[in-house]
N, C-alpha and C positions, 0 to 999 in steps of 0.2 A: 790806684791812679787810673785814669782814664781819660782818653783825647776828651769826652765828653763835656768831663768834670772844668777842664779849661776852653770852651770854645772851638777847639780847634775842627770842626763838623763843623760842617755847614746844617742849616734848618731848610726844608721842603718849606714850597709856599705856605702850606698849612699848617705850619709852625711846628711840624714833628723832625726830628733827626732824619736825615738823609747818611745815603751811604755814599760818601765821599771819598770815604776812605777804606782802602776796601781792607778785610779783616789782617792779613801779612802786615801792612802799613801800618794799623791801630796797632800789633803787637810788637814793631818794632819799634817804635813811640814809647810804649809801655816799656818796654827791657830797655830801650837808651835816656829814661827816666828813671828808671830802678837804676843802675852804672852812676848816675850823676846822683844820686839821694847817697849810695854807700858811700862815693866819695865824700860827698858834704860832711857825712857821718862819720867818717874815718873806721868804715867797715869793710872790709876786703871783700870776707865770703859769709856766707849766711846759708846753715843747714835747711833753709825753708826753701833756699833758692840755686840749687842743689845747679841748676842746668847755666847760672852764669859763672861757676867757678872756673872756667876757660880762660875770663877776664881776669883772675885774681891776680898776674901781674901787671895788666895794665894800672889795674885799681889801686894798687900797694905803690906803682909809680906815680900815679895820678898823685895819690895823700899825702907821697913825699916830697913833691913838686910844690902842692898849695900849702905845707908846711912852711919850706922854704920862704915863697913869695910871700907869706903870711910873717915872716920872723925878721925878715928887712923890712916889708913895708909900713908894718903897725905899729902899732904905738898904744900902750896901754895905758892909761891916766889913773891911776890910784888915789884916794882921796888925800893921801900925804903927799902928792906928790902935783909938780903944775907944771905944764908946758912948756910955761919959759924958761924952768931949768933942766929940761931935756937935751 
């Protein structure tokens, strides 16, 4: 992942990347994208990423939290089964 890959740089008039963001910025970007991908994923910690296991309680909180919100708010539709007798 990379600010690049989403716009978030700005472009030099001559249409090349500008440094907008200076390199601290782009790598917290990056690791506060990785924290929101493990959550999505319902991954704590990951031996490749060895230096955000600090987070691993926020992350194990986070997963338990969108579990929650996820088990009130959703609603699965199975093909046996129909809305209106929910």
């Amino acid at each position: 992942m990379s600010p690049d890959l989403y716009g978030l740089r700005k472009k030099k008039k001559n249409n090349k990347k500008g440094a907008c963001l200076s390199k601290e910025q782009q790598r917290k970007l990056v690791l506060t994208a990785k924290v929101l991908q493990n959550i999505a994923n319902h991954v704590v910690t990951s031996e490749k990423e060895d230096y955000l296991s600090d987070l691993g309680g926020f992350v194990q909180e986070s997963i338990a939290r969108i579990r929650e919100w996820a088990t009130q708010y959703l609603v699965v539709v199975t093909p046996t089964s129909r809305i209106g007798s929910i």
